[in-house]
C-alpha positions as CSV (number, residue, x, y, z in Angstrom):
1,X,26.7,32.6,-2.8
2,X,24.2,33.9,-5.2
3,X,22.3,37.8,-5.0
4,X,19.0,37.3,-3.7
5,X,17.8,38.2,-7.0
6,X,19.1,35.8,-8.6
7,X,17.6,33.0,-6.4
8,X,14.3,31.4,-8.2
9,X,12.2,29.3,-5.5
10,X,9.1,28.4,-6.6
11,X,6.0,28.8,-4.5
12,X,4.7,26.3,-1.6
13,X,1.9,25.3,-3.9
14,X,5.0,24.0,-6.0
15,X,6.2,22.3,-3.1
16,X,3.3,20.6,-2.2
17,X,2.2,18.9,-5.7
18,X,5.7,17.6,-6.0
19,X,4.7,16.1,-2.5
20,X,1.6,14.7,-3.6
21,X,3.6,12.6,-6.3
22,X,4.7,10.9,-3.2
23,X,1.7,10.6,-1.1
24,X,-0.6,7.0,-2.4
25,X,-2.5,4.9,-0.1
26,X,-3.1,1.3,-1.2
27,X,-5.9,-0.7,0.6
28,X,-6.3,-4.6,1.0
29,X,-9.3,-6.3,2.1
30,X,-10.2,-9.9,2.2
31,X,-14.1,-9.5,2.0
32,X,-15.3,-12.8,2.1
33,X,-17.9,-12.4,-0.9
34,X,-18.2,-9.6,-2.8
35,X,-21.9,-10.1,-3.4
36,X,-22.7,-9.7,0.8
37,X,-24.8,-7.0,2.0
38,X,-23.5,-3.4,2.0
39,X,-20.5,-4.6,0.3
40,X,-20.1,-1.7,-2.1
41,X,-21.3,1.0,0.1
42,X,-17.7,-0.4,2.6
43,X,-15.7,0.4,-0.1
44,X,-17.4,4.0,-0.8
45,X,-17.2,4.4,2.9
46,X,-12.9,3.3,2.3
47,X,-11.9,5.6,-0.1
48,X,-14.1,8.8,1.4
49,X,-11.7,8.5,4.7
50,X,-8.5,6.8,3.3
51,X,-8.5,8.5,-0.5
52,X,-7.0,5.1,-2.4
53,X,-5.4,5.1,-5.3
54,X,-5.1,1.4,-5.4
55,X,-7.9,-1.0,-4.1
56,X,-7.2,-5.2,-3.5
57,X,-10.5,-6.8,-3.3
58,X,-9.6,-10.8,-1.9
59,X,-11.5,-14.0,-1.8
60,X,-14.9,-11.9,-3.6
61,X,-16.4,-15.4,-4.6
62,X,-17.5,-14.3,-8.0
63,X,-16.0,-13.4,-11.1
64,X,-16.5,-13.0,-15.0
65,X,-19.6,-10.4,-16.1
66,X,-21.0,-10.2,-12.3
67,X,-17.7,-8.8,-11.1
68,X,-17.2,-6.8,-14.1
69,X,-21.5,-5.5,-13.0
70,X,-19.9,-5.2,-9.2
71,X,-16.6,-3.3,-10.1
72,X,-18.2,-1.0,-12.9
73,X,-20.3,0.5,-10.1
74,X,-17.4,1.3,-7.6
75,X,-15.1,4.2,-7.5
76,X,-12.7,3.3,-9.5
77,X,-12.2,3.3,-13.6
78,X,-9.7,0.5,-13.5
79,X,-10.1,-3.5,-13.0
80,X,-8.6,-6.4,-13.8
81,X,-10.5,-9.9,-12.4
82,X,-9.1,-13.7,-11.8
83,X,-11.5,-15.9,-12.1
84,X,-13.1,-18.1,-8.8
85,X,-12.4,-21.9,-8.3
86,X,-15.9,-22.8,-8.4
87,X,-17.3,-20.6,-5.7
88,X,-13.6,-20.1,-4.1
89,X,-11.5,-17.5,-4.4
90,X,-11.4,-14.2,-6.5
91,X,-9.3,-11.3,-6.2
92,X,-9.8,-7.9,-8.0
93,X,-6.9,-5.2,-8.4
94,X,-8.8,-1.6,-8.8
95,X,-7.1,1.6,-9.3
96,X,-7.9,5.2,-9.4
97,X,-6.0,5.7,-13.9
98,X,-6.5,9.5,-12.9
99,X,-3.6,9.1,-9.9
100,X,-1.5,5.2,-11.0
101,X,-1.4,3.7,-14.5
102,X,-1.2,0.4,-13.6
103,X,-0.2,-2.2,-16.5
104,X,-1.6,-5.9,-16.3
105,X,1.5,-8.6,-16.7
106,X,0.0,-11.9,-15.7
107,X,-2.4,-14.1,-13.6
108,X,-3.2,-16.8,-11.7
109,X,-6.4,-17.6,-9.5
110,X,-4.0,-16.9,-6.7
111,X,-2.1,-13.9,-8.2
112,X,-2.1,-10.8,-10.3
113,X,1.0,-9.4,-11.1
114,X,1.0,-5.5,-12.8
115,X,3.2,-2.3,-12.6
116,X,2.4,1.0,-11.1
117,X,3.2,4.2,-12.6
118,X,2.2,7.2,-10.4
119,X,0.7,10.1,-12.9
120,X,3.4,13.1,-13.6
121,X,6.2,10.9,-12.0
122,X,8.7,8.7,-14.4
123,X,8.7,6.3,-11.1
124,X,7.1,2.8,-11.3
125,X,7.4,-0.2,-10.0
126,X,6.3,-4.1,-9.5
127,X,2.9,-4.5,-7.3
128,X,1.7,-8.2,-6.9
129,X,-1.8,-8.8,-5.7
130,X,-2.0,-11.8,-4.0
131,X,-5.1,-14.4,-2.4
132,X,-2.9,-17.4,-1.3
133,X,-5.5,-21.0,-1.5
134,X,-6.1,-22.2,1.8
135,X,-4.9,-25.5,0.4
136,X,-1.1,-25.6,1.3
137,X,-0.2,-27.7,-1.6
138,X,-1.6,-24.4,-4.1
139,X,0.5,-22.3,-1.7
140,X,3.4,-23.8,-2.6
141,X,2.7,-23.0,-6.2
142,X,2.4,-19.3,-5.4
143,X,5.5,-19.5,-3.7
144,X,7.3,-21.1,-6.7
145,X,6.0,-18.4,-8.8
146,X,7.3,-15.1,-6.9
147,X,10.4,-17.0,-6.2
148,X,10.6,-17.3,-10.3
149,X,9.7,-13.9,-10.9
150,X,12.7,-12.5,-8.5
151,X,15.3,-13.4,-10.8
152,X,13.6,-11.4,-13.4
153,X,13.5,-8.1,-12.4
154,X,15.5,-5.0,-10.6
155,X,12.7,-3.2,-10.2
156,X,10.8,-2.0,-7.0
157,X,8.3,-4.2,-6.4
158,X,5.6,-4.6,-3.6
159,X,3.3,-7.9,-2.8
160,X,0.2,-7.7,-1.0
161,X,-3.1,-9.3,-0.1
162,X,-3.8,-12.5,1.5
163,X,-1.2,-14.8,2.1
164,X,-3.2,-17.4,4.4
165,X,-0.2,-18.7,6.1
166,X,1.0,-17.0,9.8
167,X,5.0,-16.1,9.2
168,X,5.9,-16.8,12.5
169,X,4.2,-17.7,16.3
170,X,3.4,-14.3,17.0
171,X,1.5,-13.7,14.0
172,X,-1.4,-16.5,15.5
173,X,-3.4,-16.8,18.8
174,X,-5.3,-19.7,19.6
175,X,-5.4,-23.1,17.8
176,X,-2.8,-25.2,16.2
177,X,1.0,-23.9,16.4
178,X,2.4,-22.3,13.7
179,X,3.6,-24.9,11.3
180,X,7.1,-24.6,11.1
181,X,7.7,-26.1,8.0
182,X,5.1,-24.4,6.2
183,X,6.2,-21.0,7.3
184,X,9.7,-21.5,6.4
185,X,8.6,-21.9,2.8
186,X,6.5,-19.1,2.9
187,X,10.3,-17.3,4.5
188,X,12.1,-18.7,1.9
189,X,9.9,-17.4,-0.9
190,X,10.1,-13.5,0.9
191,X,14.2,-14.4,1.2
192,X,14.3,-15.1,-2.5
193,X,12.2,-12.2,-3.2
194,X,14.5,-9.9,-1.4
195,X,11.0,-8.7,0.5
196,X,11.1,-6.8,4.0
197,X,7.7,-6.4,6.5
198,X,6.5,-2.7,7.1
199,X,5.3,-3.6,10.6
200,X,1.7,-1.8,11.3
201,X,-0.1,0.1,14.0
202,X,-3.2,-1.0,15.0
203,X,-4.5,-4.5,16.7
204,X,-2.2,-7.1,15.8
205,X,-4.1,-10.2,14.0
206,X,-5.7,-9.1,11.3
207,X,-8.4,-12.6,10.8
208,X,-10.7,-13.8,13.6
209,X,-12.5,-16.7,13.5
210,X,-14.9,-14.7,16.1
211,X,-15.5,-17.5,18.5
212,X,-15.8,-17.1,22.1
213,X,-12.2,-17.0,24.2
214,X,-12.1,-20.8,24.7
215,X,-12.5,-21.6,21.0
216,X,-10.8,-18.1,19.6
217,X,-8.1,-18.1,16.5
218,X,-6.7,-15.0,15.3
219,X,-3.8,-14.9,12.4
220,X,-2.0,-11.7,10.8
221,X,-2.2,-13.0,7.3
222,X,-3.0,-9.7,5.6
223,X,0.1,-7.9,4.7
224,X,2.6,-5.7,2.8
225,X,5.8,-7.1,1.8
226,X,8.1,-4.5,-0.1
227,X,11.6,-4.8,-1.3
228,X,14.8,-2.8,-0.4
229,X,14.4,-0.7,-3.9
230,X,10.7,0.6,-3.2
231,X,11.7,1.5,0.4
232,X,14.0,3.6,-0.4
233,X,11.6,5.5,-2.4
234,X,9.5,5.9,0.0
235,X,11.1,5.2,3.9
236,X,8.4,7.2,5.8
237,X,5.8,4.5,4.5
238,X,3.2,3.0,7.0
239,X,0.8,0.1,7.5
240,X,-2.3,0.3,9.6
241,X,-4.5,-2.3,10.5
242,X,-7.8,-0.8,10.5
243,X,-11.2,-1.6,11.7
244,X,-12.9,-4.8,10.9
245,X,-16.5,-4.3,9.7
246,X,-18.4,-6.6,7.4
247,X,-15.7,-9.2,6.9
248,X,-13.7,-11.5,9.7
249,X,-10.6,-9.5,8.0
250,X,-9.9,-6.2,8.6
251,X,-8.8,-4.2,5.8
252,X,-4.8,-2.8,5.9
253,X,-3.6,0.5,4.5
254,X,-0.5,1.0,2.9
255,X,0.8,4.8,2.9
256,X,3.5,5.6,1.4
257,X,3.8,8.9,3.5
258,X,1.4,9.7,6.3
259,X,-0.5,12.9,6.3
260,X,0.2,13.8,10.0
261,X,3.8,13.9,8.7
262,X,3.8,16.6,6.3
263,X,1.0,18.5,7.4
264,X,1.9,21.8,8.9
265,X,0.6,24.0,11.8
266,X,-0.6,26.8,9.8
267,X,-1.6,27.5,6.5
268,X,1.7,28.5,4.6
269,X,2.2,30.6,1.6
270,X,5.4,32.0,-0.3
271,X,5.4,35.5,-0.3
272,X,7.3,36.5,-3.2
273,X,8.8,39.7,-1.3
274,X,11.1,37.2,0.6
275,X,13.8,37.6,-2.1
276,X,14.4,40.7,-1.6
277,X,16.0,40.2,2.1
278,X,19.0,39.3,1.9
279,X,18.8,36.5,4.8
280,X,16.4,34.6,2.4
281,X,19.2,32.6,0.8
282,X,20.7,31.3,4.0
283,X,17.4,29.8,5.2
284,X,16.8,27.9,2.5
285,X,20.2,26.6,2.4
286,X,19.3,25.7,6.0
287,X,16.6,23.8,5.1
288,X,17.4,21.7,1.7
289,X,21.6,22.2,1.8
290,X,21.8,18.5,3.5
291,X,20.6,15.4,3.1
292,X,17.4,15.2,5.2
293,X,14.2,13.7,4.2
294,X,11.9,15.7,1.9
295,X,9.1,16.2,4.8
296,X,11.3,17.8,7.1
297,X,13.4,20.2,4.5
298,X,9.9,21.1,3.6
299,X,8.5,21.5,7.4
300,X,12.0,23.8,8.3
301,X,12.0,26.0,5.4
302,X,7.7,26.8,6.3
303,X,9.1,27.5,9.8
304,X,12.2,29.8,9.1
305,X,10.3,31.6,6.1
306,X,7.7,32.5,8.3
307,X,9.6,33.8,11.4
């Protein structure tokens, strides 16, 4: 074992921007026209409590220059548009190029497909904003598409957005059944694409068609799909439904590692006199010297340090 002299640990600040590499939250939100009331002042009102990096803007009903005028005045410095069907549609990817450089790759009315490269980080990987058409026949072309794409790649990848079709009979309340035909399409395009759900806290159905009980349809349709590869990255990553306000969607956050799970009880900081006792080395062996996950190597060494 090495003289406590000879150990160089590098202070929690250190620690905690290596962290922050780590820590992005992504938001999708199906806002059902982009040019409705208090629109803009939603999305400030996001990113002050949930500090995106990444922002998916769904069925916003405009595109060209007027979403260019819309986007230009939100916080974010990075955009890339599809254009509406008519009045239909829409779907903007923003991003936050101080934090992600995202890289544009190719589009459809119902698709953008980019990569992500967090800032100071050699990691990137695959994220697919999606609006899925209403129209089931359209669908089928989206499906066609990521099913193409998986062949093409071995890269960590994430799709998200609006996908317009309930997975399974859980995922719907009220109305018709789940179509059983159409969802196994939708299954067989996540199969192909090797893609796993997140789950989510928070209510359940994330679209209401806000009728009274009698007449009342809900549908998860919002959702995270990530494969194997990016999991691994980052296994601590959660989805939470959140509140719905202005839209009949709610908006669902993606983090890729909580705050309440790194955060400690105190304020910490690495006192540099440490080295000198010789117990020092032993509790940071303690704490990084087997595999554990970086939050909790991190949360024992504060602990043990500061005893």
């Amino acid at each position: 074992m090495k003289k406590a002299e000879e150990w160089v640990i590098p202070p929690f600040e250190e620690f905690c921007c290596f962290v922050s590499l780590l820590v992005m939250n992504i938001i999708v939100w199906n806002c059902r026209g982009a040019l409705k009331p208090n629109f803009q002042d939603y999305v400030h009102d996001f990113v002050r409590q949930h500090d995106p990096a990444i922002f998916v803007v769904t069925e916003t009903h405009i595109g060209g220059d007027r979403a260019r005028a819309i986007t230009n005045r939100l916080p974010f410095d990075g955009a890339i548009h599809t254009e509406t069907i008519g009045r239909a549609g829409g779907l903007w990817l923003l991003w936050n190029s101080e934090r992600v450089e995202v890289s544009f790759l190719a589009s459809s009315e119902q698709e953008i497909h980019s990569t992500v490269k967090v800032r100071s980080s050699n990691f990137s990987w695959l994220f697919f904003a999606v609006y899925a058409s209403p129209r089931n026949a359209e669908r089928c072309i989206l499906w066609n598409n990521l099913s193409n794409v998986a062949d093409l790649h071995k890269m960590p990848w994430v799709i998200a957005g609006d996908f317009n079709e309930p997975l399974i009979g859980a995922d719907k309340f009220g109305g018709r059944m789940v179509s059983i035909n159409r969802a196994l399409l939708f299954k067989d395009c996540l199969d192909k694409c090797n893609m796993v759900d997140l789950g989510f806290s928070g209510p359940r159905f994330t679209w209401t068609n806000g009728r009274e009980v009698q007449d009342l349809i809900q549908e998860r349709i919002d959702r995270f799909f990530v494969n194997s590869d990016w999991y691994l990255n980052f296994p601590e990553a959660r989805v939470t439904h959140l509140t719905r306000c202005h839209s009949d969607h709610c908006p669902v956050l993606l983090e890729t590692m909580p705050h309440n799970r790194v955060q400690l009880d105190r304020p910490f900081k690495f006192q540099r006199y440490w080295l000198s006792d010789l117990s020092f080395p032993q509790i940071v062996v303690q704490a990084w010297g087997q595999p554990t996950r970086l939050h909790e190597a991190i949360k024992k060494f504060a602990v043990n340090a500061s005893d």
